[in-house]
VOGU-3710 file (C-alpha; in Angstrom, 3 decimals, decimal comma):
1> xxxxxxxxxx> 44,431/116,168/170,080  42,439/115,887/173,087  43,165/118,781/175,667  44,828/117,356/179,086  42,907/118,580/182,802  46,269/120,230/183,983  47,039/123,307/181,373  50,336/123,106/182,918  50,840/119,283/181,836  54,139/120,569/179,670
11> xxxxxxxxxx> 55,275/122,323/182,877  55,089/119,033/185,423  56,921/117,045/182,690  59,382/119,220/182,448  59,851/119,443/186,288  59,684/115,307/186,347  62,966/115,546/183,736  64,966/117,512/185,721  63,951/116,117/189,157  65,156/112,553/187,122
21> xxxxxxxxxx> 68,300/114,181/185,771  68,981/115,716/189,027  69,215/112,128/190,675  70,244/109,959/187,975  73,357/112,108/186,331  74,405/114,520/188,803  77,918/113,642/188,758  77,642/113,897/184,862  76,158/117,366/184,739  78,280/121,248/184,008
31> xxxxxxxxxx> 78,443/123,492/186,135  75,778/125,092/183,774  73,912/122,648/183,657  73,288/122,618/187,543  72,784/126,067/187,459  69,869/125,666/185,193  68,440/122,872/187,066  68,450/124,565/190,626  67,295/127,475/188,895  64,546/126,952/186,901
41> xxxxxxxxxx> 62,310/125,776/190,260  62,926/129,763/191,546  61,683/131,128/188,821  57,719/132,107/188,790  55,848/129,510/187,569  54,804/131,641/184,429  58,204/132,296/183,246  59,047/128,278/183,847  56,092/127,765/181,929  56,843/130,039/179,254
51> xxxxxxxxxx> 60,161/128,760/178,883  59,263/125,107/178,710  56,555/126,081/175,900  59,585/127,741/173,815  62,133/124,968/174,222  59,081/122,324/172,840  58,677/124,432/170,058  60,797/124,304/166,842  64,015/127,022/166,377  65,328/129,290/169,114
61> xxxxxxxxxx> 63,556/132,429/167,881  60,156/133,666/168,626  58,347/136,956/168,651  56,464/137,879/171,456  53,393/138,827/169,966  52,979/135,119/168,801  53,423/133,503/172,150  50,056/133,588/173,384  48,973/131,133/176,414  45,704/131,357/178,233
71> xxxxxxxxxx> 47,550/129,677/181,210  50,979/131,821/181,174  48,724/135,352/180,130  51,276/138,496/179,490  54,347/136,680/177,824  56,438/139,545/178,112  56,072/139,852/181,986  56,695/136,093/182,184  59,799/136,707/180,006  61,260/139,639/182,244
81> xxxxxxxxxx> 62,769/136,816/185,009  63,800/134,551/181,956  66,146/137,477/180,331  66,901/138,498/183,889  68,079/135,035/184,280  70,399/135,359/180,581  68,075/132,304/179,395  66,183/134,692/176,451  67,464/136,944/174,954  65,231/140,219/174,204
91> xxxxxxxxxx> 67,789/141,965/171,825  69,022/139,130/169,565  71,210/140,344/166,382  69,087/138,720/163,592  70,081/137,683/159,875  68,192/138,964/157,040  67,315/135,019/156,499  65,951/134,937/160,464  63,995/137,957/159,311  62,324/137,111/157,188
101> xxxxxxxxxx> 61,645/133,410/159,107  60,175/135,706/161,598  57,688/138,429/160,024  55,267/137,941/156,940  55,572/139,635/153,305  53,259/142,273/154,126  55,240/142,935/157,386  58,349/142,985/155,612  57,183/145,651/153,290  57,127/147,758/155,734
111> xxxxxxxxxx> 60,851/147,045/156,324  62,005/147,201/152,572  59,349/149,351/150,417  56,559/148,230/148,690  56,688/144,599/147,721  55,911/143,800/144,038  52,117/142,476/143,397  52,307/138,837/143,448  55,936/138,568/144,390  57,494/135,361/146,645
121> xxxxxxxxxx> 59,238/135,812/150,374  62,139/133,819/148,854  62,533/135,850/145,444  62,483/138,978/147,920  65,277/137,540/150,532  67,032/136,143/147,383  67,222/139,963/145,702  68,243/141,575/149,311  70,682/139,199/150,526  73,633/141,296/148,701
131> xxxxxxxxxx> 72,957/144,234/150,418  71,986/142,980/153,868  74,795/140,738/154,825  75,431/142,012/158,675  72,748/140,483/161,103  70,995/143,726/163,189  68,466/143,759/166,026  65,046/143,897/165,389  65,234/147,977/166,521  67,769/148,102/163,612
141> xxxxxxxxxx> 66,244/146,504/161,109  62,553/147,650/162,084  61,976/150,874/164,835  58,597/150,683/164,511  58,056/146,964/164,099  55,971/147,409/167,922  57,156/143,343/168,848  59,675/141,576/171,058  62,071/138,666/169,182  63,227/136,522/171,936
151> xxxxxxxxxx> 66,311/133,912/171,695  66,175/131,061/173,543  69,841/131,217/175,191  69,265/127,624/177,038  68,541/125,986/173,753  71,285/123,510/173,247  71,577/123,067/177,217  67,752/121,736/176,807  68,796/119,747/173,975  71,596/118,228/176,010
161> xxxxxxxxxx> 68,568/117,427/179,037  66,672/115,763/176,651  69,210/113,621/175,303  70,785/112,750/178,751  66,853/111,614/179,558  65,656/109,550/176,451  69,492/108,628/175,818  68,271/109,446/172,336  67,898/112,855/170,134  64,802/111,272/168,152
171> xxxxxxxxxx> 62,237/111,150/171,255  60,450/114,694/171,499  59,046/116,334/174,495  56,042/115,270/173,381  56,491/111,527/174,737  55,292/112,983/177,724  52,111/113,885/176,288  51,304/111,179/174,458  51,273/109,003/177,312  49,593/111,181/179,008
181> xxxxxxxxxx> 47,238/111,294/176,608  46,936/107,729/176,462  47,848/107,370/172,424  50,734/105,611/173,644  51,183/103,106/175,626  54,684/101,988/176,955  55,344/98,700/179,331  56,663/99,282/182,803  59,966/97,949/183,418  61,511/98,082/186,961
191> xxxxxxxxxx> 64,499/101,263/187,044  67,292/100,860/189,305  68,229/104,525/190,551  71,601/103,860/188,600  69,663/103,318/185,218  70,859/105,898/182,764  72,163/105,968/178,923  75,391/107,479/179,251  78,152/106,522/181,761  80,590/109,647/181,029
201> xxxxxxxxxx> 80,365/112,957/180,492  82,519/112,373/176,950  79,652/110,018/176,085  77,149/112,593/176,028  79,660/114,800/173,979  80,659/112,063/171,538  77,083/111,414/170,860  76,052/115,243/170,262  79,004/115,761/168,072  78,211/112,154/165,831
211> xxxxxxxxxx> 74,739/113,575/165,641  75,432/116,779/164,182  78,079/114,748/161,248  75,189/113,061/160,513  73,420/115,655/159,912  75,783/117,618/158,359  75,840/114,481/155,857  72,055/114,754/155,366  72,672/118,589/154,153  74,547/117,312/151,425
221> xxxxxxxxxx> 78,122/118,209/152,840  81,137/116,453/151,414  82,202/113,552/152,757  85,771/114,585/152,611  85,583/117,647/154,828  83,133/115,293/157,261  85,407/112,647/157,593  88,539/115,283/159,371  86,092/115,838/161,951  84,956/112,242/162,655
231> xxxxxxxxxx> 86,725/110,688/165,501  89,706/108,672/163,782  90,033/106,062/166,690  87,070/103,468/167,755  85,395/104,792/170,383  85,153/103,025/173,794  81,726/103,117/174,371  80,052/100,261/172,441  77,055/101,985/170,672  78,741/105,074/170,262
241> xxxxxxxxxx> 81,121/103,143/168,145  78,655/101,635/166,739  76,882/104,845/165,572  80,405/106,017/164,781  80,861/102,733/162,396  77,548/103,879/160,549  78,084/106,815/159,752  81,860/106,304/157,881  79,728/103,405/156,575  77,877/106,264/155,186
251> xxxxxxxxxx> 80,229/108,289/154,244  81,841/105,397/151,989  78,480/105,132/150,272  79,027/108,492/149,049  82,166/107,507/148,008  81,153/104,864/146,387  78,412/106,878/144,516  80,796/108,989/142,744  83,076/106,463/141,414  85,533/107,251/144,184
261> xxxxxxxxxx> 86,339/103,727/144,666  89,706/104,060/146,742  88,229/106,295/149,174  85,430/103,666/149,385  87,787/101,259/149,992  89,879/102,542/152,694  86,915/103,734/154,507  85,218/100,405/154,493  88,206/98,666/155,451  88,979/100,678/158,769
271> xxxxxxxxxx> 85,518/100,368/160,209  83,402/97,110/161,735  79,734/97,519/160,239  77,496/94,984/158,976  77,907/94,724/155,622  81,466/96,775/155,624  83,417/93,642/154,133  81,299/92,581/151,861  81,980/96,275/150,249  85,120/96,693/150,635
281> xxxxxxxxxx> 85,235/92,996/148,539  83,636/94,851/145,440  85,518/97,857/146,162  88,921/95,736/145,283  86,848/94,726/142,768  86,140/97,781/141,141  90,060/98,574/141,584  90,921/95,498/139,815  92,834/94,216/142,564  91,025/90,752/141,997
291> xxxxxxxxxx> 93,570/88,251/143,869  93,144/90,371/146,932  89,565/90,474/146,471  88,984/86,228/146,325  91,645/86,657/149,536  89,194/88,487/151,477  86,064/87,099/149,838  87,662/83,657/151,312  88,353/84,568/155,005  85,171/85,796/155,134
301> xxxxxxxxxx> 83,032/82,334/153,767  85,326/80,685/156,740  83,419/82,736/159,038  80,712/85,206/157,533  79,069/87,443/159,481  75,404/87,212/158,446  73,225/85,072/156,148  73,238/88,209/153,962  77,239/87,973/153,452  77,502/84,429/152,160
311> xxxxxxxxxx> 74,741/85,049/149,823  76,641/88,031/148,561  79,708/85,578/148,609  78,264/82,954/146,526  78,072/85,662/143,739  81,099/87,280/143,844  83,116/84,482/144,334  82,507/83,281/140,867  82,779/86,043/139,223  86,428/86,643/141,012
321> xxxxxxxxxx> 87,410/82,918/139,913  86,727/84,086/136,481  88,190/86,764/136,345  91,476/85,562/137,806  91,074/82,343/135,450  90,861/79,495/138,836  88,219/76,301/138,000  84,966/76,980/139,048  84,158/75,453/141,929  80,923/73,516/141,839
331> xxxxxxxxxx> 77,619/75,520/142,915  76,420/74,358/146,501  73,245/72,591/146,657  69,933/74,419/147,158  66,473/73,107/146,882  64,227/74,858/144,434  61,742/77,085/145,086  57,963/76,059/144,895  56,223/78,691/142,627  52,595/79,357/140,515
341> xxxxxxxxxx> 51,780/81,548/137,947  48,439/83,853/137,668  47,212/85,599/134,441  44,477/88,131/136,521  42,968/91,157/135,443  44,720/94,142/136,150  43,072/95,844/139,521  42,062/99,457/139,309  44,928/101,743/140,349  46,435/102,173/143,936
351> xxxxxxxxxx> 45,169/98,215/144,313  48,588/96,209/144,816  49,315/93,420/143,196  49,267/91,692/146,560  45,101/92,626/147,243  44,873/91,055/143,968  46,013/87,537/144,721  44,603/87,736/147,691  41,190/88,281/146,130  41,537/85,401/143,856
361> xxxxxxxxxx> 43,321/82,495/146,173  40,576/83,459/149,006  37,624/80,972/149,947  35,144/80,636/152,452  36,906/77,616/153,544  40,512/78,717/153,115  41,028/82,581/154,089  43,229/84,406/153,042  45,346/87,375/155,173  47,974/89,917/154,109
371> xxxxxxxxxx> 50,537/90,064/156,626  54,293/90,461/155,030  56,506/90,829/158,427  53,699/91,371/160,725  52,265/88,148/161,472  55,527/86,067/162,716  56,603/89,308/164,240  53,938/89,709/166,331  53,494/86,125/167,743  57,438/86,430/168,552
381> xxxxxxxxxx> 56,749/89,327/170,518  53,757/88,279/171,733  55,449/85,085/173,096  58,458/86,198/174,123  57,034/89,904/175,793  58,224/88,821/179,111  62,324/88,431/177,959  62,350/90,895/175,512  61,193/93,364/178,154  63,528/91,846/181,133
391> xxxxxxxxxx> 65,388/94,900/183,122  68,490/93,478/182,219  71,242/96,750/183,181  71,709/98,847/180,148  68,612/97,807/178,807  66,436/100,210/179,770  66,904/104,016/181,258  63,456/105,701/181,038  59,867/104,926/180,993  59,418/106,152/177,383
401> xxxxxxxxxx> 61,309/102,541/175,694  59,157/100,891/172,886  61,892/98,240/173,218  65,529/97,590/174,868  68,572/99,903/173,912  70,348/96,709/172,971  68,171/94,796/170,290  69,945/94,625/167,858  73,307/93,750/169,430  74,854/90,833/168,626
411> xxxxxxxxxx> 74,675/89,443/172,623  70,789/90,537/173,023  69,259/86,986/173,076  72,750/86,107/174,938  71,485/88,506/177,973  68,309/86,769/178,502  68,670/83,399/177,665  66,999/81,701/180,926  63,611/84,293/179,784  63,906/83,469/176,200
421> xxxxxxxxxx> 64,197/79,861/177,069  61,168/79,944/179,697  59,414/81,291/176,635  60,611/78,843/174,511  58,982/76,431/176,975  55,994/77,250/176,196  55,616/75,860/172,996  56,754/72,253/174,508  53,688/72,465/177,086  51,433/73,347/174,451
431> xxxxxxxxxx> 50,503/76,729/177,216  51,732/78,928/173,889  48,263/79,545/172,849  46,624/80,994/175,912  49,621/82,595/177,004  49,596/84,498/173,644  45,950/85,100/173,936  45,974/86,809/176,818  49,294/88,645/176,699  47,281/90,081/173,155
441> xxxxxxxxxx> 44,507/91,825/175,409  46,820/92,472/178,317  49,200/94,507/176,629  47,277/95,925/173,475  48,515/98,718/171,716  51,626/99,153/174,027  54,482/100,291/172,173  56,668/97,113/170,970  59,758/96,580/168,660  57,797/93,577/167,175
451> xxxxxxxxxx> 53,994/93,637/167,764  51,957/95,190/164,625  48,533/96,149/166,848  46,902/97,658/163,803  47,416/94,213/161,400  46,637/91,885/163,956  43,103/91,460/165,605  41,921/88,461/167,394  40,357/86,161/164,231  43,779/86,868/162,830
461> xxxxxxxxxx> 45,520/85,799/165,856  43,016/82,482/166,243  43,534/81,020/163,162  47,570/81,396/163,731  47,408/79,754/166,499  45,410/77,199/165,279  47,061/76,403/161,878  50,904/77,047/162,598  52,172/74,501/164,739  53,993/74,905/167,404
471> xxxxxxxxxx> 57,536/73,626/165,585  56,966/75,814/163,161  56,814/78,310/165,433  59,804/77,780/167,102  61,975/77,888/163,686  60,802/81,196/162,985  61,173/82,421/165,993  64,778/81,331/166,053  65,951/82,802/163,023  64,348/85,754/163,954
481> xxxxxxxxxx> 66,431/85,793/166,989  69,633/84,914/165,253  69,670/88,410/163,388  66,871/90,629/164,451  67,877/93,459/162,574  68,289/91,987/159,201  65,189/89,171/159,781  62,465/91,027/160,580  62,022/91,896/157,171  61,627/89,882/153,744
491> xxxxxxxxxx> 58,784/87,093/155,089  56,452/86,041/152,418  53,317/88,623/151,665  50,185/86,416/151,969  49,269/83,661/154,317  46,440/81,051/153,519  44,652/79,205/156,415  42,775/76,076/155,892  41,000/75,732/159,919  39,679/72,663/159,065
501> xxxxxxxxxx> 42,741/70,825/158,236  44,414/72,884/160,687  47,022/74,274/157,873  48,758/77,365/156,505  51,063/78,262/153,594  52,892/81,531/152,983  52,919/83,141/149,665  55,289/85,326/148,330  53,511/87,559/145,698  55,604/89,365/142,794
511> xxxxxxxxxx> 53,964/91,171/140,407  55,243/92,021/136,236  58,963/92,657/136,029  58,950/92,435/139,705  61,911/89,929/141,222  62,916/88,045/144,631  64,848/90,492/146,790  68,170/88,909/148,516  66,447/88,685/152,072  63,058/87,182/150,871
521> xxxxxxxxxx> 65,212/84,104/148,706  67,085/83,648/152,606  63,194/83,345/154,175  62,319/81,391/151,347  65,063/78,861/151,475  64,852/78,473/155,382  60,892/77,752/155,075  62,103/74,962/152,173  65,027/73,785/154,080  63,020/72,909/157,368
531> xxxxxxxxxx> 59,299/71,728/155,163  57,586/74,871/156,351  55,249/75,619/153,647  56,140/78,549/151,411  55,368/79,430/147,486  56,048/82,424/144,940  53,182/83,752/143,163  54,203/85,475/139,669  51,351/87,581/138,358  50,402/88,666/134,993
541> xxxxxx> 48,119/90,716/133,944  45,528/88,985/131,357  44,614/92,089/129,925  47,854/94,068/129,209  48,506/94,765/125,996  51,465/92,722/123,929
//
């Protein structure tokens, strides 16, 4: 990475955080929390610096000897203000696990005896652990280690900053720098002083605690001893709930996993998640409680919530009828999909099947691009930049967004409907094409929720604009808008351009023993349905063996 003019660039960041905290959340901030931010400008600049360098780094432990900065120079007099201050702490009581995090084999030898030739840190921790189960300072452990562990007491406070900030625990420090930097790019949107992700102190708390379930979930604990500590009532903040609805979601897909189909079932019942009802239908499946499963499978097809839940609908149904020995009801009408066969040599591996159509189908006359989701993506967002990046309230809380807070709820195209329409325009006038054009060199490689900058360069971009048509461009974009989360995946892999005849036609490529997935069939019958051109490839290889 390419060093920045200022060596204090991590310092002025920092400062820029708290100065926006400080203005923005105020009334939202501990007492602590105050403390820290009036205090950290007293300090020297040296001990802010070195502070700021330890809370971008990874853990809360960190030995002085390894905490070398040309720009900060002697980290233990830059530390003295910082312990002084009870944010490090010089004397932490360590674990024999932090321990051994801490110091190499060699250095740990000189804690525990000689160290077998060829033996492993974790075979060593593994053998002491019995005997070393009370965590001991560093003196303890080691007199004559000749270091200084530190313990970054402000650690979780920091944590808390950073979330309050990016509204987010997923955006590093480091956003900072790579903007700086110039690797990314993010579009300006206008920031009201009253622009912030959290409107309550108990939303900051809710999130924090939701965030450590989930991750306690990702460490393998059970979901029965997660699910006492998950807030038992819907939340009142929107996409707290929201994150709250996930993760039982989650936990009932563990449930589900091991067979534990009540506990499934309950769980999917209480909650309101995409896809939630459709599971808890197979759950009383599973049960054999089949009348109340064609009960529920019914409400829903009276008003289902997705594309995705009919289809799973039209299956189920069926098989409920049967089961419960009602008629069948006749299938609903669907026009077939358009398909071809290849028999091609097998490529050499690592090439995908994809590469390999596209090799064959390709002419000088009639190119041929892979693009999967990035193509119709793009244009959208291309197209559409100016709505999609409107400062509508809520939207939008710091200048580190690669896209609103609220895509993918269910009243995002709602919000902006006079910008989406104004876009929408466009494609009436016939001012699409320029308007993409230059919108594609104005804004290249800024960050975007829909715009694939490394897939699409500007011959890519000219013959789309020259062989889809404007209608055609409108029903994509449409049913892209009508479930962004769910249709931005599953378009078709390959798209052909003949320039001449000013035409296209998307392929869907599936190789041996390879099948449709449920959201490519929903692309596929939507191209069919409205005569937008769209085929499956099936590919064999000519030289397998029998």
């Amino acid at each position: 990475m390419p060093a920045l003019p200022n060596p204090f660039y991590y310092l002025d960041n920092f400062r820029t955080v708290l100065a926006w905290l400080a203005g923005r959340y105020d009334d939202l901030l501990s007492d602590d929390e105050r403390r820290f931010v009036a205090g950290f400008g007293a300090l020297p600049a040296v001990s802010q610096a070195l502070l700021v360098r330890m809370v971008m780094r990874k853990g809360e432990l960190f030995r002085a000897s390894k905490l070398r900065y040309a720009e900060i120079g002697d980290a233990g007099a830059a530390a003295v203000p910082l312990v002084e201050a009870g944010w490090l702490d010089a004397q932490p009581e360590l674990t024999l696990p932090q321990l051994f995090g801490l110091f190499t084999l060699g250095e740990l030898a000189e804690v525990f005896g000689t160290v077998a030739r060829g033996a492993r840190k974790a075979e060593l921790l593994a053998r002491l652990a019995p005997e070393h189960v009370a965590a001991r300072r560093l003196a303890d452990w080691w007199p004559t280690a000749g270091d200084t562990v530190y313990c970054v007491s402000v650690d979780a406070l920091c944590e808390r900053l950073r979330l309050m900030f990016f509204g987010n625990l997923r955006q590093a420090w480091s956003e900072f720098v790579l903007a700086d930097l110039g690797i990314y790019r993010y579009e300006p949107v206008p920031l009201a002083p009253s622009s912030r992700g959290f409107q309550t102190r108990q939303d900051i708390d809710d999130y924090l605690h939701l965030h450590r379930c989930r991750e306690r979930l990702a460490q393998g604990e059970a979901p029965e001893a997660l699910f006492a500590d998950i807030p038992a009532t819907a939340l009142d903040n929107a996409w707290l709930e929201a994150r709250r609805a996930r993760l039982l979601f989650q936990l009932a897909q563990q449930h589900e996993k091991a067979r534990a189909w009540p506990a499934a079932l309950a769980l999917y019942q209480a909650i309101r998640h995409p896809g939630a009802r459709g599971r808890a239908i197979r759950m009383l499946e599973r049960c054999e409680r089949y009348a109340d499963a064609l009960a529920l499978a019914e409400a829903a097809a009276l008003a289902p919530e997705s594309e995705a839940e009919s289809q799973q609908l039209g299956r189920i149904m069926p098989r409920l009828r049967r089961q419960l020995g009602l008629a069948r009801l006749p299938a609903p009408a669907s026009a077939a999909i358009g398909q071809f066969e290849l028999s091609l040599p097998q490529p050499a591996p690592g090439v995908p099947v994809e590469q390999a159509v596209l090799a064959h189908l390709r002419r000088p006359e009639a190119p041929v691009h892979y693009v999967e989701n990035t193509l119709i993506n793009s244009l959208f967002g291309l197209l559409c930049w100016d709505a999609i990046f409107a400062p509508v309230p809520g939207a939008f809380f710091h200048p580190f967004h690669s896209g609103p807070a609220d895509l993918l709820a269910a009243d995002f195209a709602a919000r902006r409907v006079a910008q989406f329409d104004a876009c929408f325009a466009l494609l009436d006038s016939g001012a699409y094409r320029e308007v993409i054009r230059q919108r594609y060199r104005d804004k290249f490689n800024t960050q975007s929720p829909f715009v694939y900058w490394g897939v699409l360069d500007e011959a890519l971009l000219a013959l789309a604009l020259d062989c889809l048509p404007a209608s055609h461009l409108r029903l994509y974009f449409r049913r892209l808008m009508a479930d962004i989360g769910t249709n931005r995946a599953g378009l078709p892999d390959l798209i052909q351009f003949w320039p001449a005849e000013r035409r296209y036609r998307l392929v869907e490529v599936k190789g041996p023993g390879d099948r449709l997935q449920d959201n490519q069939i929903r692309w596929l019958h939507y191209c069919i349905e409205h005569g937008m051109p769209v085929s499956v490839c099936y590919v064999q290889w000519a030289d397998a063996a029998p």
